[in-house]
C-alpha positions as CSV (number, residue, x, y, z in Angstrom):
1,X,51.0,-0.1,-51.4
2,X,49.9,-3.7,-50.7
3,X,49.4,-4.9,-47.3
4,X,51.7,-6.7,-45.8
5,X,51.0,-10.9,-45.9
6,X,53.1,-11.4,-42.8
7,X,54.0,-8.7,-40.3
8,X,56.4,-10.8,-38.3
9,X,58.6,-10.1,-41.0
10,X,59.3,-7.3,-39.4
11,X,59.4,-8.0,-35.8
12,X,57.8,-10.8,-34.2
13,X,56.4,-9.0,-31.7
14,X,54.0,-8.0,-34.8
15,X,50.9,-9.9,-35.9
16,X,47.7,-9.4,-37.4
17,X,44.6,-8.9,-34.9
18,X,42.9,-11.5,-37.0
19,X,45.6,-14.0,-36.4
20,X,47.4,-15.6,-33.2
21,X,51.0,-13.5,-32.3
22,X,54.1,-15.4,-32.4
23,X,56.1,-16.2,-29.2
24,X,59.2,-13.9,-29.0
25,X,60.3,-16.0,-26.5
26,X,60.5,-19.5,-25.1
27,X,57.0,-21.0,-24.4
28,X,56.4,-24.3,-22.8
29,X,53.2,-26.4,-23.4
30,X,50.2,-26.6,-21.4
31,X,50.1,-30.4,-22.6
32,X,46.2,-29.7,-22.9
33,X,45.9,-29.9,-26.3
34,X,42.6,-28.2,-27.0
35,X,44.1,-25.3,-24.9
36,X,47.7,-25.3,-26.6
37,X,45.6,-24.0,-29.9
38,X,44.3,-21.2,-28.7
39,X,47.8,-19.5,-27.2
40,X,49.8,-17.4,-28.6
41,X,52.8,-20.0,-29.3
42,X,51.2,-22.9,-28.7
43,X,51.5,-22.6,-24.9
44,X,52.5,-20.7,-21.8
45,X,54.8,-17.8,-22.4
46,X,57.9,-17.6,-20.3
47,X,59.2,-14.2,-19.1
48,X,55.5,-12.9,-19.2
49,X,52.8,-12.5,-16.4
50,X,49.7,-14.9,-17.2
51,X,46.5,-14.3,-14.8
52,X,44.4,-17.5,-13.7
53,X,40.9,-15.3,-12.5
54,X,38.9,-17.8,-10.1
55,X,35.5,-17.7,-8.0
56,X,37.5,-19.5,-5.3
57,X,41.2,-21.0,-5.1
58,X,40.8,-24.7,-5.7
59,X,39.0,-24.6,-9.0
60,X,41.5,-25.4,-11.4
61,X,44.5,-22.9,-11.2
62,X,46.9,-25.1,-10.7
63,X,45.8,-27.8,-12.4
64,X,45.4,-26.0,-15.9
65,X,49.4,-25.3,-15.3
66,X,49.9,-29.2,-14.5
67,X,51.8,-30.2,-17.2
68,X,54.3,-27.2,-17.1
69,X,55.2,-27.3,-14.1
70,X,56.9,-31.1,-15.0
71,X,58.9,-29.2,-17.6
72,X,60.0,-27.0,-15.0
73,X,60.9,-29.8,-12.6
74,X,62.3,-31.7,-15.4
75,X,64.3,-29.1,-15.5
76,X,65.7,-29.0,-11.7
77,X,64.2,-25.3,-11.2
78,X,62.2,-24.2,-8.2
79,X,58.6,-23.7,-8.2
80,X,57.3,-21.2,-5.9
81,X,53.9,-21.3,-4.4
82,X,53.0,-17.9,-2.8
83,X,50.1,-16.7,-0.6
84,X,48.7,-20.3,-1.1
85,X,45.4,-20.3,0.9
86,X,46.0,-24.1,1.4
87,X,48.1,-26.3,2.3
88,X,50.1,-28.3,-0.2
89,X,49.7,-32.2,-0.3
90,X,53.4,-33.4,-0.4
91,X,52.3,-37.1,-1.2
92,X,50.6,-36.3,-4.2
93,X,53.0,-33.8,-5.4
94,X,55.5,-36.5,-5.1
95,X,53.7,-38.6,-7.2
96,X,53.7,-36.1,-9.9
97,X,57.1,-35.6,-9.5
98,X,57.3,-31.8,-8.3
99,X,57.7,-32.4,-4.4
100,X,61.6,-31.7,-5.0
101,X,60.9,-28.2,-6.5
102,X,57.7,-26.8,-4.8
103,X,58.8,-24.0,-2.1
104,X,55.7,-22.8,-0.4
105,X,55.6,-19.2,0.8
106,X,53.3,-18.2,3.4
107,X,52.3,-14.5,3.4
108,X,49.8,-12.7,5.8
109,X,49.2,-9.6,4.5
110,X,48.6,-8.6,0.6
111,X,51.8,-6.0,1.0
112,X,53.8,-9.6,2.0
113,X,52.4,-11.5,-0.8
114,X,53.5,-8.7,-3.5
115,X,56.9,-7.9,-1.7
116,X,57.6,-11.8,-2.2
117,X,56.9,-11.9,-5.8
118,X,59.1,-8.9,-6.6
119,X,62.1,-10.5,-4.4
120,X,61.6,-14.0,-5.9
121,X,61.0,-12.3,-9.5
122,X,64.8,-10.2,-9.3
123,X,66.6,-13.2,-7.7
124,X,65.7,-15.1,-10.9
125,X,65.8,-18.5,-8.6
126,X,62.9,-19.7,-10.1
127,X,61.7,-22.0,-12.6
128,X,57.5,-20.8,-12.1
129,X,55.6,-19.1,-9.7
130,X,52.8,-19.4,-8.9
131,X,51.0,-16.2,-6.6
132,X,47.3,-16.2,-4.8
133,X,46.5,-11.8,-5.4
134,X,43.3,-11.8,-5.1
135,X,43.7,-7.7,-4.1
136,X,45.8,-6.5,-6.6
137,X,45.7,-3.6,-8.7
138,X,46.4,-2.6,-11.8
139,X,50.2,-1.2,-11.3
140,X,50.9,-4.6,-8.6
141,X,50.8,-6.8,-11.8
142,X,52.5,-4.2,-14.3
143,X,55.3,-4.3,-11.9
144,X,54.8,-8.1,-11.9
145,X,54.9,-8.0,-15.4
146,X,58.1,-5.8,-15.6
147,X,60.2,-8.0,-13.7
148,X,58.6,-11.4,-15.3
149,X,59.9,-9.8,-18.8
150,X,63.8,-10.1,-17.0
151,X,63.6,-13.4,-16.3
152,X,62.3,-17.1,-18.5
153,X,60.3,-17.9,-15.7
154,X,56.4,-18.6,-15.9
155,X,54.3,-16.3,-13.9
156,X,51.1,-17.0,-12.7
157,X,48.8,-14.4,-11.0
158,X,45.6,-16.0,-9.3
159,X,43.1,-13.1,-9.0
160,X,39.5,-12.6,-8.8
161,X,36.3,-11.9,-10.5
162,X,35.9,-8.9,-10.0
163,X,39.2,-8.0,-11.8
164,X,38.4,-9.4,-14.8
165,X,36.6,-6.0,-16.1
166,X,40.0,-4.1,-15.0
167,X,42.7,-2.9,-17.1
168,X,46.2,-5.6,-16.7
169,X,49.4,-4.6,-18.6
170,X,49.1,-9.4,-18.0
171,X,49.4,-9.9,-22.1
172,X,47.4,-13.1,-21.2
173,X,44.1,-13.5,-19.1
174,X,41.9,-16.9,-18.3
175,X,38.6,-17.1,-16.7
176,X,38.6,-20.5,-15.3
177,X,34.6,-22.1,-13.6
178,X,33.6,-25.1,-13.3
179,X,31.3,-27.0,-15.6
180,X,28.9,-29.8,-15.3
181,X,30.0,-32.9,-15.5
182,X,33.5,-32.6,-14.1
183,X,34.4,-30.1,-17.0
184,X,35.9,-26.7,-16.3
185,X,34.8,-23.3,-18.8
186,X,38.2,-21.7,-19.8
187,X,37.2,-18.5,-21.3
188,X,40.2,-16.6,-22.7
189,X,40.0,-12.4,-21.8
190,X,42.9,-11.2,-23.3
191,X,45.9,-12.8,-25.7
192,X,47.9,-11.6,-28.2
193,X,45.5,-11.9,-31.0
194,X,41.7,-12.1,-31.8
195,X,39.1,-12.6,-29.4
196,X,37.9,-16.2,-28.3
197,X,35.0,-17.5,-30.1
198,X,33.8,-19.1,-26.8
199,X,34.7,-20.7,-23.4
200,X,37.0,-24.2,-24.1
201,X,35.3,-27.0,-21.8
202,X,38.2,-29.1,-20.7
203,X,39.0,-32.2,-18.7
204,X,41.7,-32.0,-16.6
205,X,43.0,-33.9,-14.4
206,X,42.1,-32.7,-10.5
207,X,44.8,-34.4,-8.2
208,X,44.5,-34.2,-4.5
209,X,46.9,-31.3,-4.1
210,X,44.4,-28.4,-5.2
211,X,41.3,-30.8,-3.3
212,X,42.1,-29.8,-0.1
213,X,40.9,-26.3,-0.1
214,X,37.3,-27.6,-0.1
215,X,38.3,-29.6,3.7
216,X,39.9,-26.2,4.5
217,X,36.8,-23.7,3.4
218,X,34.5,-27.1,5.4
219,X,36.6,-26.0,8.6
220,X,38.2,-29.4,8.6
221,X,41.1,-30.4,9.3
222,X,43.3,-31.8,6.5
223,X,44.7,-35.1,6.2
224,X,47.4,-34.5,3.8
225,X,51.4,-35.0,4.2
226,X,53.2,-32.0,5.5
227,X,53.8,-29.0,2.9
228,X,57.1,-29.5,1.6
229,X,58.4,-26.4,2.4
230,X,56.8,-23.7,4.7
231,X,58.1,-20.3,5.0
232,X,61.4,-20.9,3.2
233,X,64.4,-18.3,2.7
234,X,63.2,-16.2,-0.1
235,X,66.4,-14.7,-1.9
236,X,67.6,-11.8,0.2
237,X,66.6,-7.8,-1.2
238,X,66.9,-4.4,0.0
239,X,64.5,-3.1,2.4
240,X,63.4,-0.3,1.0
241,X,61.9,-2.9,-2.3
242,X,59.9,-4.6,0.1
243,X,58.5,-0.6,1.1
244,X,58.0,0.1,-2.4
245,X,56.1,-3.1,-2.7
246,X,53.7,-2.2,0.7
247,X,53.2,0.9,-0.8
248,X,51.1,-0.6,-4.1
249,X,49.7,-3.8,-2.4
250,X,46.7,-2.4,0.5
């Protein structure tokens, strides 16, 4: 029997480990080029859980994840910002043309953060989100992941380093550092097919919105415009989901 040349034939959920899978599903661009060719479709996969691991929020996360969010404002879809640890800059999301969009969710407690994922997540009112879990386990993003897989959203899961040696049912995983001269390291954990080579070294684009933490981790105060949303009306849920979700976020 000879081996098969293509085994998306079959289902295109199917690919050789040697090569990059096929998206099943809709995927909007990064609009980093040099980034684009290393994911699975060509870019971020909606309906699907992608982890953003850090050394400290502010780095990068968001924005590596700059250029899709336009599509999803383009779009007239929310963009939800959860258990941010700073404050967003209206102003210079304005300029980028996202201030319309961004809803900014302030959580205090892990168990909060989770529970407003899930809730946002079933409502399906949501173009992205974007959530800070830097204590999540293993079955907090599988249930992430089984709700992302209901929707065409993009999910992003901000964790730390010390996850990035755990199991995650997250089909994709970047390690994101910064490097000298005003570069950031994107090493690439996990994707649907082989693994990296080495790190990508990328330019992008820091505007003043993901600055602020370093004012805020300085014990300063910040000089931004007001968040454009704080604490807004997440889509209502059943009680006992929010339980559930204090049960696997401690």
């Amino acid at each position: 029997m000879r081996p098969l040349d293509d085994p998306a034939s079959i289902h295109p959920s199917l690919w050789r480990a040697s090569q990059l899978a096929r998206s099943v599903g809709k995927v909007v661009p990064s609009l980093i080029e040099a980034l684009d060719q290393e994911l699975p479709g060509r870019g971020w996969a909606a309906g699907s859980v992608a982890e953003l691991i850090v050394r400290q929020p502010g780095v990068g996360e968001l924005s590596i994840v700059r250029g899709a969010l336009r599509a999803v404002a383009d779009r007239g879809r929310p963009i939800w910002l959860v258990g941010c640890p700073f404050a967003p800059n209206g102003l210079e999301l304005s300029r980028d043309g996202l201030a319309e969009n961004v809803r900014w969710v302030k959580t205090e407690t892990p168990s909060d953060t989770q529970w407003a994922c899930e809730t946002i997540l079933r409502s399906n009112a949501l173009g992205a989100v974007i959530a800070w879990l830097p204590r999540a386990r293993a079955e907090n993003i599988r249930r992430l992941q089984g709700l992302a897989a209901a929707t065409e959203a993009l999910v992003f899961a901000v964790r730390t380093p010390a996850a990035a040696n755990d199991a995650s049912a997250a089909p994709l995983r970047l390690s994101i550092e910064p490097a000298p001269g005003g570069l950031v390291s994107v090493h690439i954990l996990k994707r649907r097919g082989p693994a990296a080579a080495s790190p990508l070294l990328l330019s992008l684009h820091r505007p003043a919105y993901v600055d602020e933490i370093r004012t805020a981790n300085a014990g300063l105060s910040a000089t931004s415009a007001p968040p454009i949303v704080s604490n807004p009306q997440i889509p209502a849920t059943d009680h006992a989901a929010r339980e559930r979700a204090g049960e696997h976020a401690t």
